[in-house]
LUMTI-453675 format. One record per atom (N, C-alpha, C): residue in one letter; x, y, z. Coordinates in steps of 0.2 Angstrom, whole numbers, plus 5000, padded with zeros to 4 digits. Example, Ala and Ser with C-alpha at 12.3 -4.5 7.8 and 13.67 -1.06 7.14 Angstrom:
2
A506649725039
A506249785039
A506649845039
S506449895035
S506849955036
S506450005039
***
This chain:
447
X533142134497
X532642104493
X531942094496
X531942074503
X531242044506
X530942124506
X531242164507
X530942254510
X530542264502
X531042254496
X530842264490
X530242224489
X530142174490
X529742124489
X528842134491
X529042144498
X528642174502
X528142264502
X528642304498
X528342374496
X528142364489
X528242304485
X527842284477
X527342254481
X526942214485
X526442194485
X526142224488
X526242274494
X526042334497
X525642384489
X526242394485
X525842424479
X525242394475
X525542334476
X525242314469
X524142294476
X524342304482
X523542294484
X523242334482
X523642404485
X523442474486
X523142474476
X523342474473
X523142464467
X522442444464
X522442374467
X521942334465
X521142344471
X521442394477
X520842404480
X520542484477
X520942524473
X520942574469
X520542564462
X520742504460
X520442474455
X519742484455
X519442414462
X518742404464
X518342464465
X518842504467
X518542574471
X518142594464
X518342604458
X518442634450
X517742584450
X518042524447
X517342474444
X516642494449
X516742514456
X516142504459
X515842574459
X516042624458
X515742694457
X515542714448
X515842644445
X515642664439
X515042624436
X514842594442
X514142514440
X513742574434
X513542634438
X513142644434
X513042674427
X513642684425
X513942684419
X513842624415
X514042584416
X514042514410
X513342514408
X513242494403
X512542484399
X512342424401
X511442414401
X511242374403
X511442284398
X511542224399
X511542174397
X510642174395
X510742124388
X510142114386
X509642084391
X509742024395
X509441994399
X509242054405
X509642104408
X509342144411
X508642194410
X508942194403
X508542254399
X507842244397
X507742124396
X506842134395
X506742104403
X507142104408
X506742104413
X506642174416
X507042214414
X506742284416
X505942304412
X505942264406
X505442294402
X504842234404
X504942194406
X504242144409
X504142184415
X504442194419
X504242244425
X503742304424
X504242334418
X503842384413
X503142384413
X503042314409
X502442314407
X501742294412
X502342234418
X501642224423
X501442284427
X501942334430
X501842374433
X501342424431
X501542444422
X500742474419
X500342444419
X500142374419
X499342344418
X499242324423
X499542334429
X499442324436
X499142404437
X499442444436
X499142504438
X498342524431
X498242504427
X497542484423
X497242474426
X497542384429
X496842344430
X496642374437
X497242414441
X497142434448
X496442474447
X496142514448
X495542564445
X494942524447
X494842474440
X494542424438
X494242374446
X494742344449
X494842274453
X494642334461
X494842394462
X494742424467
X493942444466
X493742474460
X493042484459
X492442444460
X492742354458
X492242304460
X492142304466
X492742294470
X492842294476
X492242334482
X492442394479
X492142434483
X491342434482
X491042414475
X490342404476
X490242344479
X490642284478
X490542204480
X490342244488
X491042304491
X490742294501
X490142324501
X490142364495
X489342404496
X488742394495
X488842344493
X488342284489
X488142234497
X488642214499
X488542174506
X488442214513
X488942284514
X488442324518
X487542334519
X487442354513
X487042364510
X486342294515
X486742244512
X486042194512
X486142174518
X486942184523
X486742184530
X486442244535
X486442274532
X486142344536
X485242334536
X485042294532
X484342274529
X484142234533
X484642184533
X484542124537
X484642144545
X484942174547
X485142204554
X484242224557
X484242284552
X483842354551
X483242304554
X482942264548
X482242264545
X482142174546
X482542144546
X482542064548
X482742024555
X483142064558
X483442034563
X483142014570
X482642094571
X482442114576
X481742074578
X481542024581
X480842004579
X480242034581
X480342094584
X479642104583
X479542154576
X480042154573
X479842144564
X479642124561
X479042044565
X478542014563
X477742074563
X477842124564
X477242174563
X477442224558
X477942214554
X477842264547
X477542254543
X477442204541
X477042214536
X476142234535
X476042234543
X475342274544
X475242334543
X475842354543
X475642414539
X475442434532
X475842394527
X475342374521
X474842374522
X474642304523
X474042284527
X473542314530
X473442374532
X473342424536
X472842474530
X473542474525
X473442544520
X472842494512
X472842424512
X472342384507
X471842404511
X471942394519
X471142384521
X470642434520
X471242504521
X470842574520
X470442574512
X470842564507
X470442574503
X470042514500
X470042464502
X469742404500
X469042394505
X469042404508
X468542394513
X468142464517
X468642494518
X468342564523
X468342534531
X468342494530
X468342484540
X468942494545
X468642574550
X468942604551
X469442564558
X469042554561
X469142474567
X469642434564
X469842404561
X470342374555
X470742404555
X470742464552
X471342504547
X471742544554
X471242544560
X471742574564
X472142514569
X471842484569
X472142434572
X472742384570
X472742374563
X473342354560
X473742414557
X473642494559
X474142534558
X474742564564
X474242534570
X474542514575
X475142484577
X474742424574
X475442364573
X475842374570
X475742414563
X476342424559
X476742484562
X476442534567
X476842604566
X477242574575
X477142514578
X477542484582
X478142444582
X478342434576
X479042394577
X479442464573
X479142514571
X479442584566
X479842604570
X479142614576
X479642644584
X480242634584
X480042584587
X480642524590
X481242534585
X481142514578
X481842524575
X482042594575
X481642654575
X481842704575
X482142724582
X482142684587
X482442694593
X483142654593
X483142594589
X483942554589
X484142604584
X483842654580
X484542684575
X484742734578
X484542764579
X484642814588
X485042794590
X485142754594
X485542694597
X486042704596
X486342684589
X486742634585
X487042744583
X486842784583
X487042844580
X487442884586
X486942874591
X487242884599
X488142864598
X488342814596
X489142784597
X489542824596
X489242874590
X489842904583
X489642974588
X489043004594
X489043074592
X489243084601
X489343024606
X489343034612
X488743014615
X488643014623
X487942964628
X487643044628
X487943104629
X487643144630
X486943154623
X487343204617
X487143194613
X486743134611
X486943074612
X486543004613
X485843024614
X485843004621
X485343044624
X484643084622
X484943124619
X484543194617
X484143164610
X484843144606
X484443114600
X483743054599
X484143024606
X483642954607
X482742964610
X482943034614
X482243074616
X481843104608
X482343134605
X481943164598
X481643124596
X482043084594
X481843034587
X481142994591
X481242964597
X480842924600
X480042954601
X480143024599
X479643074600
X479543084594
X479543054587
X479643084582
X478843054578
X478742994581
X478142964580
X477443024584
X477543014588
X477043084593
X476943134587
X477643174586
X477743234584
X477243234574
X477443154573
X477143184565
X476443154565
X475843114570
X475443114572
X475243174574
X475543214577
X475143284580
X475143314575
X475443324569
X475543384564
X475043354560
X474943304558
X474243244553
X473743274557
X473543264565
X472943284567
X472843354568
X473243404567
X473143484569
X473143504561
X473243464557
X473043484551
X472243484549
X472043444551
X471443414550
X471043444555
X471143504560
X470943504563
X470543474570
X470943424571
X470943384578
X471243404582
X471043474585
X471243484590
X471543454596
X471143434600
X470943384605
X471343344605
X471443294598
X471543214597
X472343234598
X472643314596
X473143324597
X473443314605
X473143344609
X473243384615
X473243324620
X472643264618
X472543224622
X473143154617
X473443164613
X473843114613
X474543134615
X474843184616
X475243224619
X475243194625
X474843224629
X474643234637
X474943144638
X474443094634
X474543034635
X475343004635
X475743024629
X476443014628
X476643064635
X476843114638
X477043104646
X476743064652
X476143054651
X475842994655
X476142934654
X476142924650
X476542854647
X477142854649
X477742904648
X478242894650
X478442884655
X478142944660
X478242954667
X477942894671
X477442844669
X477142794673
X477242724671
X477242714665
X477242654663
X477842634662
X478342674656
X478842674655
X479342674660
X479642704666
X480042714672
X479442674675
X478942644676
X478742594679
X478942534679
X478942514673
X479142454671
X480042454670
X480242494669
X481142494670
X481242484678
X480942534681
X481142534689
X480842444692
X480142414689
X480042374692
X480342304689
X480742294683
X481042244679
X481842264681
X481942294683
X482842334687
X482842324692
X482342304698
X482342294702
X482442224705
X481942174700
X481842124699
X482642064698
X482842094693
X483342084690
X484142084698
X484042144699
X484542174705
X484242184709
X484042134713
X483442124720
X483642124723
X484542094724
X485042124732
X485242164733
X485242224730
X485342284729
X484942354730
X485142424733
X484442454729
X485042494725
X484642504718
X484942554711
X484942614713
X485142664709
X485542714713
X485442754707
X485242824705
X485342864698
X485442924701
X485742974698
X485843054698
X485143084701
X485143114706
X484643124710
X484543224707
X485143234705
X485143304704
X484943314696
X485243304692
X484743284685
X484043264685
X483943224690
X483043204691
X482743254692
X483043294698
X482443344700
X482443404695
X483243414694
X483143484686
X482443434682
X482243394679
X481843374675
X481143384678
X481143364684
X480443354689
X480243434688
X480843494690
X480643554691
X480243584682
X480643564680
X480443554671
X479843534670
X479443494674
X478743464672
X478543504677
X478443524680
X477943574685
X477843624682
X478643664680
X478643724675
X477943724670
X478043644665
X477343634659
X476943634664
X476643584670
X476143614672
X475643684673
X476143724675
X476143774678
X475743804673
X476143804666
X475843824660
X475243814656
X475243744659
X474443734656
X473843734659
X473943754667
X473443734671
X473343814671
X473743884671
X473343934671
X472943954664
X472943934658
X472543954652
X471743894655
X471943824657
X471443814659
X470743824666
X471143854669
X470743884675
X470543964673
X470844014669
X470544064667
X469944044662
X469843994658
X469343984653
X468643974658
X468943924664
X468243874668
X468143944673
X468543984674
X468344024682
X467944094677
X468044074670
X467844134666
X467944224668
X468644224668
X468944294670
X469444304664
X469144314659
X469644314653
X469544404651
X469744414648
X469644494648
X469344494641
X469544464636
X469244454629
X469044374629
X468244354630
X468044284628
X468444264624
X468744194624
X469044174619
X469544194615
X469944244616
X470444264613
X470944264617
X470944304625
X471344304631
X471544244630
X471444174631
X471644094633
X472044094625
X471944124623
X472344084615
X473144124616
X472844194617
X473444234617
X474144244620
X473744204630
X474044174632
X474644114632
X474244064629
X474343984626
X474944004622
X474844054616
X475544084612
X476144104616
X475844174619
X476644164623
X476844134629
X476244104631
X476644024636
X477143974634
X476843974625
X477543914624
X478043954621
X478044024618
X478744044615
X479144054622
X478844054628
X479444074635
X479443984637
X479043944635
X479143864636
X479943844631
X479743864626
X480343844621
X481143894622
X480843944623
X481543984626
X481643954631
X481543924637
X481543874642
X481943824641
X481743784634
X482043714634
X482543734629
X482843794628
X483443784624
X483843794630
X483843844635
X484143864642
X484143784643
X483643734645
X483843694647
X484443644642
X484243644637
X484943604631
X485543644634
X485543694632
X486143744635
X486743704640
X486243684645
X486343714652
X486743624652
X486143574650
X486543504649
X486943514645
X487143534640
X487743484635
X488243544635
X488143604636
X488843654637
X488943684645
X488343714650
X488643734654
X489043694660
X488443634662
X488643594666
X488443524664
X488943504659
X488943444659
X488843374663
X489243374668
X489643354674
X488943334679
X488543384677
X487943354683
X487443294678
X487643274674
X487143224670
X487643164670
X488343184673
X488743094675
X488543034680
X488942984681
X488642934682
X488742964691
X488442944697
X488542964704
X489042954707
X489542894705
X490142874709
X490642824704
X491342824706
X491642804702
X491642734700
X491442694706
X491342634702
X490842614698
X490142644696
X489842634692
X490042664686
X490342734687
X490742754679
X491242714676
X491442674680
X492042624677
X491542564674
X490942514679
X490642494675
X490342514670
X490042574667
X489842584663
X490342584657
X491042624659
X491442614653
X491742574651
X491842514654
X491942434653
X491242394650
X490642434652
X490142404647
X490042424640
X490442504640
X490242554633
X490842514629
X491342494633
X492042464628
X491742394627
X491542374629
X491342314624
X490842314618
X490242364619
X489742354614
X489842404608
X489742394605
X490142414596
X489642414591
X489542474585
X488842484583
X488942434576
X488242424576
X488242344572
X488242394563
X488042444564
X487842494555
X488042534557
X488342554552
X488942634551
X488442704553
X488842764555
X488442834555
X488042844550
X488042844544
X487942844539
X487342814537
X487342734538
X486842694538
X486342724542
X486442734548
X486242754552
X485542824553
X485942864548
X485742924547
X484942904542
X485342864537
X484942854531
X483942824532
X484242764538
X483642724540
X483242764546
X483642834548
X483042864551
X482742904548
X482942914541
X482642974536
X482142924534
X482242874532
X481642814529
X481342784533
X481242784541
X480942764545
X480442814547
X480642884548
X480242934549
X479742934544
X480042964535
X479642934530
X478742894532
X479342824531
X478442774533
X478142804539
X478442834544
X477942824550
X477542874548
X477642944545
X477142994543
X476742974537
X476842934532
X476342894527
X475742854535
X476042784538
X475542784542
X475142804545
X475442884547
X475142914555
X474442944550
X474642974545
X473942994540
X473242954541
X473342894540
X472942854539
X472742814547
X473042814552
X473042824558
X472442864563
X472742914559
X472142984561
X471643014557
X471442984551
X470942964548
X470042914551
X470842874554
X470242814556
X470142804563
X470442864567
X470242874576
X469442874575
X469242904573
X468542924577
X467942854571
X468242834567
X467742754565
X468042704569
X468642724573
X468842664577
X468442674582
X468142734586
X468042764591
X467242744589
X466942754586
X466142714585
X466142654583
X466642604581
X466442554578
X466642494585
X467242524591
X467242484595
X467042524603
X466542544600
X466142604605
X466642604613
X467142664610
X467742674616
X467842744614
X467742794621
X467842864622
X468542874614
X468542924612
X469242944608
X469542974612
X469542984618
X469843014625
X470442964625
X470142904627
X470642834630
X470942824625
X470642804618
X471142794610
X471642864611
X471642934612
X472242964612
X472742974616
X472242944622
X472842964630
X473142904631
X472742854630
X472942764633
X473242714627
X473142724618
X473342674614
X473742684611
X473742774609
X474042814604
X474842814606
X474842834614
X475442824616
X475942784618
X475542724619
X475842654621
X476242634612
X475942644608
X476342644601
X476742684600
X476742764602
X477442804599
X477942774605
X477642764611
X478342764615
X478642674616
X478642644611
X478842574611
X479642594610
X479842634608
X480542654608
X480842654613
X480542694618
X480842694624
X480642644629
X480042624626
X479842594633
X480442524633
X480742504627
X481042424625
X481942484628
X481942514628
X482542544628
X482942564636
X482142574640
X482142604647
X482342554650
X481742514649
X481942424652
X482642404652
X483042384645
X483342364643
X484042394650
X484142464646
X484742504653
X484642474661
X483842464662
X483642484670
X484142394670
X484142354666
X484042264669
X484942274669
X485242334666
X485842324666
X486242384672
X485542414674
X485742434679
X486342504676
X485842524674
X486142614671
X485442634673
X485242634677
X484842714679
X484742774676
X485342794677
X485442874674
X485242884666
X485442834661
X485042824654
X484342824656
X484142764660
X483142764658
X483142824659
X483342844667
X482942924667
X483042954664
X483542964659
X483543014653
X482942994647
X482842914647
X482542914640
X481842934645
X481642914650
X480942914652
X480642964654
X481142994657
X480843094661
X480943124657
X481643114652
X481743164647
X481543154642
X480943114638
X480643114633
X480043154637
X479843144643
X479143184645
X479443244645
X479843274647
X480143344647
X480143364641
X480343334637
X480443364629
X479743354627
X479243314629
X478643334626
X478243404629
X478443384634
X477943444638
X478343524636
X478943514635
X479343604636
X479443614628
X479143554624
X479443584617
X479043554611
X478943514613
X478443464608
X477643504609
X477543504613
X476843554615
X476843634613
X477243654616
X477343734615
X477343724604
X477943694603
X477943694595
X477343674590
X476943634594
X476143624591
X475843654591
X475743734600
X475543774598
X475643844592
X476543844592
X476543894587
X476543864580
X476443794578
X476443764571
X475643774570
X475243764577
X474343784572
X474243864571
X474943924575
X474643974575
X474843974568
X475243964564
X475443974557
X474943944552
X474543884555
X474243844551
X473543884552
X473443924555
X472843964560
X472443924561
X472643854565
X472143834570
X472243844577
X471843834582
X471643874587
X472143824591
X472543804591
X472943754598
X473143794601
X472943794608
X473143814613
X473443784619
X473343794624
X473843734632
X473343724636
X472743754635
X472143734641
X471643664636
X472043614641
X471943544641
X471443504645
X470643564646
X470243544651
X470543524657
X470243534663
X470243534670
X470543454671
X469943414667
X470243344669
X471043304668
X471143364660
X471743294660
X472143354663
X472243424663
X472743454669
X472843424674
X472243414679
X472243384685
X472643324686
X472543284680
X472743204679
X473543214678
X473643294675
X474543264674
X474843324681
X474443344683
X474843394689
X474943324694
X474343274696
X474543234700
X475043194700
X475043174692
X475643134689
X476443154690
X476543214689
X477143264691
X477243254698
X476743264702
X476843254709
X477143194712
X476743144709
X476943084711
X477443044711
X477843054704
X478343054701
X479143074704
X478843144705
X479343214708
X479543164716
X479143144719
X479143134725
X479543044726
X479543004721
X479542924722
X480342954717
X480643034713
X481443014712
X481743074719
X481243084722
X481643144726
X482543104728
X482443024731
X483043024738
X483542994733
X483342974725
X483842944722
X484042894721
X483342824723
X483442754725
X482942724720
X482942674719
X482642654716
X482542564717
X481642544716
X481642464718
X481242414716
X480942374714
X480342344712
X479742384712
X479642394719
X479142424721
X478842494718
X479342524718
X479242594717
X479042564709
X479242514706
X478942524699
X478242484697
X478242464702
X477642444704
X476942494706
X477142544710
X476642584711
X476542634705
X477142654700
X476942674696
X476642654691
X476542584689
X476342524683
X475442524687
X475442534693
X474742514695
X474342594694
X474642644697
X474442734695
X474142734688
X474742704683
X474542694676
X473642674676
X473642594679
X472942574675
X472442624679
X472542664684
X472042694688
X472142764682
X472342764679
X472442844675
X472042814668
X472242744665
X471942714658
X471042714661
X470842684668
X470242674667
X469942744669
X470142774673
X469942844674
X469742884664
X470342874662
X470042904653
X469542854649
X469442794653
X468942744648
X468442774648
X468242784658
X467642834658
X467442884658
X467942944656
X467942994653
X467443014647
X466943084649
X466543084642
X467043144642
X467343184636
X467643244634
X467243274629
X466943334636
X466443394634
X466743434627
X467243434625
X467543474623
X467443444614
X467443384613
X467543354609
X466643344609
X466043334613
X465343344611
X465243424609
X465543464610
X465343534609
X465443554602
X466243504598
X466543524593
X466043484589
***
């Protein structure tokens, strides 16, 4: 009876675990209860007006950040920075000219206005440098910074200001190589007095050899004119000039080449513990406006500075009789100190944190790209425009930059760097500014 008892209840689980098994494979058979069925349908419904209003709430959204990007990129841009207390002189600048005509005026507050243009167009540079690399950085920061020079010289080779071309050129590498690495070498030094600073000594001299090259090139059109051994008066020195800078420009693309694909490696930092501090410094700093932004404000910066630079060069030669000062020194000494505000806040800034290797890129390498590519491209843009620009830049101001090269070449030969040395360059500067004060430019009484 127990054995019997025991095989029924053995049955009868075996049963009911067979049962469960049935009810549980069949859930999804049974139809839904009503209470299921309007919560299935309130789901329903939120789920579709959720996906409506999705559209709608993601679209405000995304003008709302573009709407706040927008008026931060503005405030960044054009409010932040204080020496954006001189923008508005460039309006300023542009009432004076047609409300008055005083040439003294209008060049003097387009000055002020096309100086903080610089600058800003040096921090979006900067700020774009993040997104493309230091190398590409670099090169970018050289262009742009040169971009003020470059659409002044197009304004005056339009108009036929030969000269005011040549002679504000010459000035933007005098400027770079003396004042600018003056002032970084002498404010770098200051800063890290117990120290001496230390840059890529190999990079320097490809650069140094790079400016001798443009010497080279402008000092024979100018010594064939004065020793008068031309074979065709007046043509020889032009025809020269032409393909002196198509083998200049073929030059500096060899040189791009040669930096950003073949040998990269020689434009690194000299030793490992400074490329660790640098890259403990590039990890902390973070660009404040997107690529984008970035791009937009150099296309609008460019813009105004070539509206300005028109009116700029307009008013050289009334600024030049009305505060009786050579147009010599107004293109070699004022002209430049305005296009290169970019660099010159930028060189400084690297030399105090003690990056070397940057200033001499923004300082020699902005005179290298003026001298191997910004020059040569002015001669073949007048030969299309068929004005006579050529690279014989009279005896004086050759002279003036073959010393400059010299001098330079010699103070980065050992690689070191200190107060001092930025101090004999800063002082070479004022003996170069007043040497062009009293400067008469025969070339410009002839014309």
């Amino acid at each position: 009876m127990r054995l019997h008892h025991l095989s029924g209840l053995c049955l009868s689980m075996q049963m009911g675990s067979i049962e469960e098994n049935i009810d549980l494979e069949s859930d999804e058979e049974i139809p839904f209860s009503s209470s299921q069925a309007t919560d299935k349908l309130q789901n329903f419904h939120f789920e579709t007006s959720r996906t409506i209003l999705e559209p709608n709430i993601s679209s405000s959204w995304a003008s709302y950040r573009l709407r706040n990007s927008l008026i931060r990129s503005i405030y960044i841009v054009l409010i932040k920075a204080k020496i954006n207390v001189l923008l508005p002189f460039g309006p300023l600048a542009i009432l004076l000219h047609y409300l008055t005509g005083k040439h003294g005026w209008v060049f003097f507050f387009t000055l002020l206005g096309i100086t903080p243009l610089a600058e800003r167009l040096g921090y979006a540079t900067e700020q774009l440098a993040f997104f493309t690399g230091p190398t590409v950085g670099g090169l970018l920061n050289a262009t742009f910074g040169n971009a003020t020079e470059m659409i002044i010289s197009i304004y005056a080779l339009k108009h036929g200001m030969i000269r005011v071309v040549q002679q504000s050129l010459l000035g933007s590498i005098l400027s770079n190589m003396l004042l600018v690495l003056g002032c970084a070498f002498f404010t770098g030094g200051i800063v890290h007095y117990k120290k001496v600073q230390l840059f890529n000594k190999a990079a320097a001299l490809v650069n140094s050899s790079l400016l001798l090259m443009a010497v080279m090139s402008l000092l024979f059109p100018a010594v064939l004119h004065f020793t008068h051994t031309e074979v065709h008066m007046g043509k020889s020195e032009l025809a020269l000039s032409r393909f002196s800078s198509c083998i200049m420009l073929v030059a500096y693309a060899s040189y791009l080449f040669f930096q950003l694909k073949s040998q990269p490696g020689l434009y690194n930092a000299i030793d490992e513990d400074r490329e660790c501090i640098v890259e403990d410094s590039e990890d902390e700093e973070a660009p404040e406006i997107t690529m984008w932004e970035a791009v937009g404000w150099l296309f609008i910066l460019t813009l105004w500075v070539s509206v300005l630079s028109g009116y700029l060069v307009d008013a050289i030669q009334g600024a030049s009789d009305s505060w009786n000062m050579p147009v010599s020194f107004i293109s070699v000494i004022l002209l430049p100190i305005v296009g290169n505000a970019a660099e010159h806040a930028s060189a400084i800034m690297f030399a105090m944190k003690d990056k070397l290797d940057i200033t001499l890129g923004v300082a020699i390498g902005s005179s290298t790209q003026i001298s191997m590519f910004v020059i040569p491209f002015c001669v073949v843009i007048g030969w299309f425009m068929g004005q006579p620009m050529d690279l014989n830049f009279q005896l004086f101001e050759t002279a003036t930059l073959f010393i400059t090269v010299l001098v330079v070449a010699f103070m980065l030969q050992d690689g070191t760097s200190n107060y001092f040395k930025g101090l004999m360059l800063i002082l070479s500067y004022l003996i170069v500014a007043a040497s062009f004060f009293v400067h008469v430019d025969k070339a410009n009484e002839d014309d």
